[in-house]
Each structure stands twice: as structure tokens, then as C-alpha cells.
N, C-alpha and C positions, 0 to 999 in steps of 0.2 A: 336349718330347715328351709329358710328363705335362700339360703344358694342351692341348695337341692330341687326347691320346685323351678330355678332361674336357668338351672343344668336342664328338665325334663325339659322347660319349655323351648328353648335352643336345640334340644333334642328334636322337636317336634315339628318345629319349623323348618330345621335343615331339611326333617324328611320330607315334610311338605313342598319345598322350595327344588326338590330333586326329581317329584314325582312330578309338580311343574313343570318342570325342565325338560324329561322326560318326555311326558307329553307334546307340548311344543315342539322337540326333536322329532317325535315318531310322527308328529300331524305334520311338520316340514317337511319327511322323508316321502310320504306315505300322500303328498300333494305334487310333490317334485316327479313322480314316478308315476302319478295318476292319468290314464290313460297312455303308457305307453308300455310296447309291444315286449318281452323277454330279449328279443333281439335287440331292440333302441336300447334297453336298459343298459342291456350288456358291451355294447357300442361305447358308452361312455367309458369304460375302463380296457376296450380292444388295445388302444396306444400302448398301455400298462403294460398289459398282457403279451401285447405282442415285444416290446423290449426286454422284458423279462425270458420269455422262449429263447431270444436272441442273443442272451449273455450267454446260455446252456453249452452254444452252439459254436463249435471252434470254426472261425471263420476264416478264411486268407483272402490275399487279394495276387493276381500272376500282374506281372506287366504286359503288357498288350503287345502282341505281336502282327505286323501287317503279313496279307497272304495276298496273293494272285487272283483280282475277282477280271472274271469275263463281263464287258461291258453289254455284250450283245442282249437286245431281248429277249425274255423267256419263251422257247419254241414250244408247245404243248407236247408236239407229236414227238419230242425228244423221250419224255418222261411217263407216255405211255405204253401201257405194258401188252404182252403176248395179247393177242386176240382172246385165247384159250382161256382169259382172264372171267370169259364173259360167255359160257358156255354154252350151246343150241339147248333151247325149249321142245324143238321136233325138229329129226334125225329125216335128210332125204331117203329116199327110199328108191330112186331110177337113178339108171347113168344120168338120164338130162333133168336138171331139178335148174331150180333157183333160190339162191338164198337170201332171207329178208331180216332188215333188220328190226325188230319192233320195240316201241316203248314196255316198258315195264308190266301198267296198270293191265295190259292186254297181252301179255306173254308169261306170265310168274303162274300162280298158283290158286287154286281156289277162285273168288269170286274175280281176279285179276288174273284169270287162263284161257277165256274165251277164244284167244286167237290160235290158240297152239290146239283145242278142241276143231277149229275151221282146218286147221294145217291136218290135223290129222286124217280128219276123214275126205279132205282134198287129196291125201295122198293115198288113200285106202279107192277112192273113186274110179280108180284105171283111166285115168283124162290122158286123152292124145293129140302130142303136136306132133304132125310132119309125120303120122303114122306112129311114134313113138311115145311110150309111156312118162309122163315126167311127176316132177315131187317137188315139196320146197323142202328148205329146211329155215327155221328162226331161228334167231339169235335173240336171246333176252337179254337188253342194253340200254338202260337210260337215253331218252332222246337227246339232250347235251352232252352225254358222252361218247354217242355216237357221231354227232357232229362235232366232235374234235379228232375223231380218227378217220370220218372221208376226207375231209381237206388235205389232210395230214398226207394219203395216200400212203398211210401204214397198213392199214385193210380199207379195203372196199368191197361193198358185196353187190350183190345185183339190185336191189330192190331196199326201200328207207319209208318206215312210217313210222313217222313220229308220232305226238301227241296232238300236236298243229302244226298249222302251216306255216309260222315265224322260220322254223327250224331246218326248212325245206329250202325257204329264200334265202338264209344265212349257208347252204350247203353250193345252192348258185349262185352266188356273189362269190364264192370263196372259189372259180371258175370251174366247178364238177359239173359235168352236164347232169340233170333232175326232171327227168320226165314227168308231167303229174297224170298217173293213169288212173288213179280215184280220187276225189275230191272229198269222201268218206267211207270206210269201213263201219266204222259205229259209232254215233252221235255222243258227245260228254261236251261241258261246260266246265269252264274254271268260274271261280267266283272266291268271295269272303266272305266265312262263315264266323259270324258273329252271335255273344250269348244274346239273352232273348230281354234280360234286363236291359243288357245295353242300348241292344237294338230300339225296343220300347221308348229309351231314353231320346235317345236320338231323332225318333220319328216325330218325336214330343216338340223339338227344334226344328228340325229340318222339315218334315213335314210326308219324306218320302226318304227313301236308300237308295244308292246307285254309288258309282266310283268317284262322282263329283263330289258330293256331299261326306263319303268317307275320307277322301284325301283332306276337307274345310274341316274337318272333323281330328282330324290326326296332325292339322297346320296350328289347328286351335287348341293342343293337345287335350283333346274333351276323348280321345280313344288311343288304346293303348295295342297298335297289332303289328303282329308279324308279318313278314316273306319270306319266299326262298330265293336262294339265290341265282340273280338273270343269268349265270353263264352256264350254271347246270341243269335249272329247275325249269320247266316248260311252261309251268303256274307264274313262276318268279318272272320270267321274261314278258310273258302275257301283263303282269302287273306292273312292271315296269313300264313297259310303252304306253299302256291305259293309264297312267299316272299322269305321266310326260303329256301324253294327250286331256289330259283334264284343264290344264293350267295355261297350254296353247294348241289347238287342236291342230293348225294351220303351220304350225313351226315345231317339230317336237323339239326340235333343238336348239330353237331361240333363246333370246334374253328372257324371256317372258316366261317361258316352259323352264328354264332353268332356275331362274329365280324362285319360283314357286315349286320347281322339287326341292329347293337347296331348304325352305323353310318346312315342306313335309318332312322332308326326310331329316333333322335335327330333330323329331321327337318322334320317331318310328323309334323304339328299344331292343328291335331283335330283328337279327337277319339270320336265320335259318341253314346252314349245310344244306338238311336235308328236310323231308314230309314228317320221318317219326322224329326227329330232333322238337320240332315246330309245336307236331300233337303236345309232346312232352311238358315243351313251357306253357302251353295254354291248359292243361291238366293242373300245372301244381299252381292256379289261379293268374299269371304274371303278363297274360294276354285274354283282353276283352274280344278280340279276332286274328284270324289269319285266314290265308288262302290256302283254298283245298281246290280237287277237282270235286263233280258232281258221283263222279260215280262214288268215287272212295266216302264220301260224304253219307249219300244213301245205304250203305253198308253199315254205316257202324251208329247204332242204337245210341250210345250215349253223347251221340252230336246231333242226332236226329230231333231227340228228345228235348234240348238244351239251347240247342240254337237253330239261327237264321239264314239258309244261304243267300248270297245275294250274286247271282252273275255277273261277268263284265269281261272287256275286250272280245276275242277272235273266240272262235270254236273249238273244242278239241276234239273232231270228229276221226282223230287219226289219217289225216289222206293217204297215199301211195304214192310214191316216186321209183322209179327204175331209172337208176344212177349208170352213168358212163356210155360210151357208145358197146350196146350189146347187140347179140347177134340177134336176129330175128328169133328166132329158137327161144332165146332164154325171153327177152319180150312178150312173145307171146305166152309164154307159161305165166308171166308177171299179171296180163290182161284176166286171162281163165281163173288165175286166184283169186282176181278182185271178184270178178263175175259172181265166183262159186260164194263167196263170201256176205256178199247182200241178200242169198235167198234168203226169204223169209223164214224158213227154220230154225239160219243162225243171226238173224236179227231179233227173231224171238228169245234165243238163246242170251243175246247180248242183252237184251230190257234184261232178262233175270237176273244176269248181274249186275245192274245199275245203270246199265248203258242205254243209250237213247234218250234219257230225260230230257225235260226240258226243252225238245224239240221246236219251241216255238221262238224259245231265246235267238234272236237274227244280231251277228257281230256289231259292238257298237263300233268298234274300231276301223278305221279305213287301211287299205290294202298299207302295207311296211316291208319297204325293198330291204335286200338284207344289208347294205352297203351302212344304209341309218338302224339297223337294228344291232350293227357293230359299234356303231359310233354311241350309239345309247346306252352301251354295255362298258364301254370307256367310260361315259361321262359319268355313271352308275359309278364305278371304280374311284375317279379323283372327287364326287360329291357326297357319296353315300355314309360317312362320318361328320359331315356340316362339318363346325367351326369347331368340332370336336377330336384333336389329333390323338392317335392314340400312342400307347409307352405301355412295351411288351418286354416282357422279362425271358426269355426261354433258359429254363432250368434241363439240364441233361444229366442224365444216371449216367454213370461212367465207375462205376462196380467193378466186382469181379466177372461177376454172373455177363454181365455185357460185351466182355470177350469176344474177340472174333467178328462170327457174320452181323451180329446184333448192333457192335457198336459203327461196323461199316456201313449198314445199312441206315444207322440213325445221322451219318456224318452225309452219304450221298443225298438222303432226302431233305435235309439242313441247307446243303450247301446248291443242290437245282430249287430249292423252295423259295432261298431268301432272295431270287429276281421279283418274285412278288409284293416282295415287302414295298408297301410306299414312302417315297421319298420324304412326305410330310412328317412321318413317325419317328419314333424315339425308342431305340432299341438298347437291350442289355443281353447278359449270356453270365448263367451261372452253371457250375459242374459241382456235382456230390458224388462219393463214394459214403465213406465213414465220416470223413470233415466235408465243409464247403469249402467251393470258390470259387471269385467272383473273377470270371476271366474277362470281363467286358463290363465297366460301365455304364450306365444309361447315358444314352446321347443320340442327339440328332440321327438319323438315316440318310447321312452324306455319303461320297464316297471312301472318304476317310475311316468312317464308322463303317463301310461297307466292308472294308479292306481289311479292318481288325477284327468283327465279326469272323469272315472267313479265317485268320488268322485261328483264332480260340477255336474254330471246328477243329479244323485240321489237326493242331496241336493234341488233340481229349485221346489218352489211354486207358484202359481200362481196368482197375486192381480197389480191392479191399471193400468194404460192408455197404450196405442200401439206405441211405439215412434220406430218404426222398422227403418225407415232409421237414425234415432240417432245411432241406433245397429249397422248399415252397415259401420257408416263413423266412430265410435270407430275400426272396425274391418279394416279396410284399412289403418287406421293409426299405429295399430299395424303391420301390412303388410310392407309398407311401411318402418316403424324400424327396421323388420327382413330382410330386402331386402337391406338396407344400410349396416348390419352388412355382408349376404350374397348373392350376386347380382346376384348369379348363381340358386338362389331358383324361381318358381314356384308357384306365390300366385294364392287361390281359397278360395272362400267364399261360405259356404254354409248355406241359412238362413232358419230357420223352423216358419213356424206363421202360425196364421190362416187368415195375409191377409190385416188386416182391421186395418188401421193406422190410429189415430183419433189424435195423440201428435207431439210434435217436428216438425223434419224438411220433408219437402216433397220429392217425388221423382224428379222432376222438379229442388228443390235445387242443388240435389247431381248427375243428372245423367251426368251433364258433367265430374265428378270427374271418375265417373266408366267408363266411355267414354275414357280418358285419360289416367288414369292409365292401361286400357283393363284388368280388373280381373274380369275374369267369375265369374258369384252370381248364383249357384245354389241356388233354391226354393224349399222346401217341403212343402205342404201344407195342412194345421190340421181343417176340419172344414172350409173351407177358400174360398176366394174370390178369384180363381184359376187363373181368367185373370189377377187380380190387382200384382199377381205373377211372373205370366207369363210376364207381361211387363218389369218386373225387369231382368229378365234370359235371355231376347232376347236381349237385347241391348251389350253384347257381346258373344252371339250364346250358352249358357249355357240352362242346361234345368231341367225343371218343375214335378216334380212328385205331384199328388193328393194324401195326405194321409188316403181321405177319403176312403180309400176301406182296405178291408181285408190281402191284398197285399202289404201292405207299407214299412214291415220289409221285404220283398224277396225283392219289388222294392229299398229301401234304400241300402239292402245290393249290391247288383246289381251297382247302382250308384256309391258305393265306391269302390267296386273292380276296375270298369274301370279308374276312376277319381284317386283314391290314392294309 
């Protein structure tokens, strides 16, 4: 009886003693985890998870073979495509016409078509030079990628208005003659459009907003914004020299101005392709600001609502230029279009769609020959990463399906792209079909790595199944290796396919891993499935090129200049 009640009470306490224990564990687990995101949580077991995918995954390794690299410089106008790339907004209408090339914001569509509206009824006008009826016609073509093809003297058209005047002094430095026949078409502002918390926050310190107080602001990492990029973006360039200018007004390019972007720009987190890339990251919460123009800004309701623009540097009044020695004829057709363009019916025209704002904003910035707004675009290039190098993985589809023009066209824009690659970095190269392989490991961007690089393009043929996110999680593991070795690098993945993944593991597998890790996966894409891409690029704000167009080796190279 007495070992019976000595049994229940041992019974009683073990349970006691488990549901202790119990407790404790679940109050340890449940303190350990307290306050932190599904993603941090999950973060602690990414290493796990990601070595576990990577035993799945039948891996190889080629030995590295040297290829033939050209030491010369990257030519732009090499890698630029047909004109036709970039097709007229409004079609001349006379033998004698003039053709213009215009920025985007005021040649596209909708609230960004007011120019090709003035084009039109200029040419419906019946205006006469020298007796004779003339016309224009536009070209609707980014202002940086316009000023990469007059220099080039691949096309040149009669007449160039940009977004500003940077892109005008950068077209006459580069020795094109550039006549400036208006000094504006229709008024617009660049500026940083920042939320209303932040802003509030800031005012709260600094006491007022301007470019000065946002770069002490972004030096102090107290704000988190974006740019676009200075060799394409008309915004990005503008903000670039108003940066430079913050920090030595008198020297953009001294010790002083360089020092001081070297420490902004170590905690800027995002440099932008392109305007909808930019939107995109500041939408899924990841930027407190970025740069917009005015007009694009006043258009859209949920930036209006939310945030604060703030102007800064030159104007983007769009000036005019009539480029090259032209004849009289076409000159003066260039003069009668600006004329026609200022009446007041199509500058009423242009306030409706955003245009004109701000008219009182006067450039803070001082006149920028384009000789130093090259050099600034250089030094932009070797400083815009600080003391942070980066180590890029490029994964390439090499299928069946890639066959033919698909895998030639991913080896030509590979092999004119990586002049861009900089020297400081640390490159790798992996190939999937069905298995992986690692034809390049990560190493320095010497010539020697340049050399076997080239090699492993050259070498890639195309046969058997799509295991692309097999390709992605070899590539993050080697990331990951280099990043243990040195902690202070920069991983970027950049994958080429055409899309369409039929093997291995899914994206649903692995995307918590890239979630985790946050290593941007650029996309290019061959032939391809450009959403099933694009899903892959958005999940840490990284972005999508179609390689289906003519344009893929300008866009490719474009991508790596910003990026690497």
C-alpha cells in the first residue's frame, strides 16, 4: 500500500516536473522569437535549408578555360541597336520636315504626349519655309539614350530636347555641334519625393528640406532613398551633380566633394535602372524617398497623397537643340516649332498635364560644362558601391529550349556586357540544363578571371531540362562561401533563361531562401516567359530585362554599368 501511494507520488511529480519543463521550454522559445519578423525567424534555419536543397542538386564543377578578351574599352555605339528600335511618336507629313528627338515624359502617351499633340497640329498648320510646306517628325527616346547615339554618330537627327540642359552640354563636349534654339518648351522640376512621416521627421531636426540637409540625412543613415541611374536617367544625373555640389559647391570634383559622396553614397541602398523599377521599391515599403520629376509626381494620386516633393538642382524645362551643321531650311523649320509650341494654348495644354509647376523653383545648381559632368559619371562608376565590392554570380540557362538564336544572343550580350564589369569585383559563372555547373568560380575581376570568364561563355551549349532555380540555389551557395570568407562584399545574382522551368526545385521552394538572404536576382530574359521572371526580380526589388528585342546588348550593358 505504502509502495503504491510512493509509485502514484513519483507518478505525480515526474508529471509535474515535465510540465515544468515544458513550460520553461515553450516560455524560452516563445522569448527567443519574441518580437521578431517570420522572415528573421526563418533566417536562422536559411543555412539548413539552403544545404539541404543543395545535396538534392547534382552539381559539377568544368575546369576553367581561358578565351580571347578585347582589352579595349566598352564603345557604346557598338552595342546600339537600329534606330527603328525606338520608333516616331508623330509621322512628317511634307517633303521638307525636321526630325526631333524628345524625352519620353513629353512624347509617349496620355498625360506624357503633349509634345506629339503640339507635333501634330504643327504639322496640320500648313507653316511655310522658303514658300514650302514643312513637318516634323518625333522620336520618342529617353534622353540618355539619346545622348548615347548622337555622339556615337549612329543616328543623328536634326533637332534634341531632352529633359534638361546637362544632356545638351554632354552632347557638346562630345564635339556635335548643339544649337540651343529654346531654352524651354514646357516647365517641369526634378526633385525627392519623400513620405510625409519622414519628411515631418526630418523637419523635426533639420528644421527645413533641401539637397543639403537630405544628403546629412542619408550621410547619417537617418533616410533610406533611392536614384536613377546618372548615365541614363536625366533625374539620376541631376541628382548626382546636386549631390557633388552639396558637399563642395566650388570643386564638384575635389577631395572634399568626393569624400563626402564616398560617405553618402555607402548608405544610399538602391540605385535604380529605371523610374518604374524606383516606384516599385518605394511601394513595397524599402525606400523612405527617391527622385521623381514634377510632372510624373502631380499625376499620380498615391504620391500626391503620401508624400513630399522636394526640388533641387537645374530645371527640366526640356530646351531645344538643332544638332549638326543644317541647312537653313531645316533650321528654320526647328525655330517655327519652338515658336508654335509656347502659344499659350499649348502651354495651357502642357499645365494639364503637369507641366509648368513650380515655376518659381530658380536652379539651385551653377551652369556644368559637360567635360565635368562626364567626369562625374566616372567617378559615380568607381565610388557608387563605397568600401562595399561586390560578388556576382551569373547563372545561365543552357537547355534545350535555348537552342540556336536564344543561346547566341545570351553569349553576345554576356560577352560585350562584361567590359562593364568593374575591376574591384568578384565574379563567378554558373550553367544549368537538368544538372548544374560551375564553370567559373568566384574570384577577383583581374584579367585572368576576365579571360576564363570569357572562356565558360563561349564554351555553353545548349541540351536537356530547365532546372533554373537548381541554378539559383548553386549560386547563393557559392555567395554565401564568399561572403564568409569576406563579409564586407555585395552578393548579386544575375540569371539569363528563357523562363520556363520544367526540372528541379521550384520557386515556392527557394523563395524564402532569397527572401532571407535579400540577394537581388536579376533577370534577363531569352525567348522567355518574362512574368515567370519578373516574379523572381521583384521579391528583392531587382529588375527584369526582355531580351527579346534588338536592344539587349545596350540594355545588358546599361544593367552592368549601374549594378557592377
Amino acid at each position: 500500500m505504502i509502495m503504491a501511494r510512493k509509485s502514484k507520488t513519483f507518478i505525480v511529480l515526474g508529471l509535474i516536473a515535465v510540465s515544468v519543463f515544458a513550460l520553461v521550454y515553450f516560455g524560452i522559445s516563445l522569448t527567443a522569437n519574441l518580437g521578431k519578423s517570420k522572415t528573421e525567424i526563418s533566417a536562422e534555419d536559411a543555412d539548413k535549408r539552403l544545404n539541404r536543397i543543395y545535396k538534392d542538386i547534382n552539381v559539377s564543377s568544368t575546369a576553367p578555360v581561358k578565351g580571347q578578351i578585347d582589352l579595349d574599352p566598352a564603345a557604346v555605339g557598338d552595342s546600339l541597336p537600329d534606330i527603328s528600335k525606338f520608333p516616331l511618336s508623330v509621322n512628317s507629313t511634307t517633303d521638307s520636315y525636321a526630325e526631333i528627338f524628345s524625352s519620353t515624359e513629353k512624347s509617349g502617351t496620355g498625360n506624357d504626349g503633349w509634345l506629339n499633340e503640339v507635333a501634330n497640329d504643327f504639322n496640320a498648320a500648313g507653316i511655310l519655309v522658303d514658300s514650302k510646306p514643312v513637318s516634323v517628325s518625333i522620336r520618342n527616346i529617353a534622353s540618355g539614350t539619346a545622348a548615347d547615339y548622337i555622339p556615337s554618330g549612329k543616328y543623328v537627327p536634326d533637332a534634341y530636347t531632352p529633359s534638361n540642359e546637362l544632356w545638351g552640354e554632354m552632347v557638346k563636349a562630345s564635339g556635335v555641334s548643339a544649337e540651343l534654339v529654346s531654352e524651354r518648351l514646357a516647365g517641369n522640376v526634378a526633385g525627392v519625393v519623400m513620405s510625409k512621416q519622414k519628411y515631418d521627421q526630418l523637419v523635426g531636426k533639420y528644421g527645413s528640406i533641401n539637397v543639403k540637409t537630405i544628403t546629412d540625412a542619408i550621410a547619417a543613415n537617418e533616410l533610406a532613398m533611392g536614384y536613377t541611374d546618372p548615365f541614363a536617367s536625366s533625374t539620376g544625373l541631376n541628382f548626382l551633380v546636386t549631390a557633388l555640389g552639396t558637399f563642395d559647391s566650388t570643386d564638384l570634383l575635389g577631395a572634399k566633394a568626393v569624400q563626402g559622396f564616398e560617405k553618402f553614397q555607402a548608405n544610399v541602398p538602391f540605385i535604380a535602372s529605371t523610374t518604374l523599377q524606383m516606384r516599385d521599391a518605394a511601394k513595397s515599403g524599402m525606400l523612405d524617398a527617391f527622385v521623381l520629376e514634377y510632372q510624373t509626381y502631380v499625376n499620380a494620386a498615391d504620391l500626391t497623397s503620401g508624400y513630399v516633393f522636394t526640388p533641387f538642382g537645374v530645371r527640366h524645362d526640356s530646351p531645344l537643340y538643332a544638332l549638326g551643321d543644317l541647312p537653313k531650311e531645316k533650321l528654320e523649320i526647328i525655330r517655327k516649332f519652338a515658336e508654335f509650341a509656347v502659344q499659350d494654348k499649348y502651354q495651357t495644354a502642357a499645365s494639364d498635364r503637369g507641366f509648368n509647376g513650380l515655376n518659381d523653383y530658380k536652379s539651385e545648381l551653377a551652369p556644368v560644362d559637360g567635360p565635368l559632368l562626364s567626369s562625374a559619371q566616372k567617378l559615380w562608376k568607381e565610388k557608387k558601391d563605397g568600401s562595399k565590392p561586390i560578388a556576382a554570380v551569373f547563372v545561365a540557362d543552357v537547355s534545350g529550349s535555348m537552342a540556336g538564336e536564344p543561346l547566341n544572343r545570351l553569349k553576345e550580350s554576356l560577352l560585350k556586357g562584361q567590359k562593364f564589369l568593374g575591376k574591384d569585383n568578384s565574379i563567378g559563372f554558373v550553367s544549368y540544363s537538368s544538372d548544374v555547373t560551375i564553370n567559373l568560380p568566384i574570384g577577383k575581376y583581374d584579367t585572368n578571371q576576365q579571360s576564363m570568364f570569357v572562356g565558360a561563355i563561349n564554351s555553353l551549349q545548349a541540351a536537356g531540362g530547365t532546372a533554373t532555380f537548381d541554378g539559383m540555389v548553386v549560386a547563393m551557395k557559392m555567395l554565401k562561401e564568399e561572403l564568409a570568407l569576406h563579409p564586407e562584399m555585395k552578393p548579386l545574382i544575375f540569371v539569363l533563361s528563357d523562363g520556363e522551368t520544367n526540372e528541379g526545385h521550384s520557386l515556392d521552394e527557394i523563395r524564402g531562401l532569397i527572401e532571407s538572404y535579400k540577394i537581388p536576382v536579376y533577370t534577363i530574359g531569352y525567348n522567355a516567359n518574362i512574368k515567370a521572371l519578373e516574379s523572381i526580380s521583384s521579391i528583392n526589388e531587382a529588375a527584369n530585362i526582355n531580351a527579346d528585342t534588338e536592344d539587349v546588348v545596350y540594355k545588358m550593358g546599361n544593367l552592368l554599368n549601374v549594378q557592377m
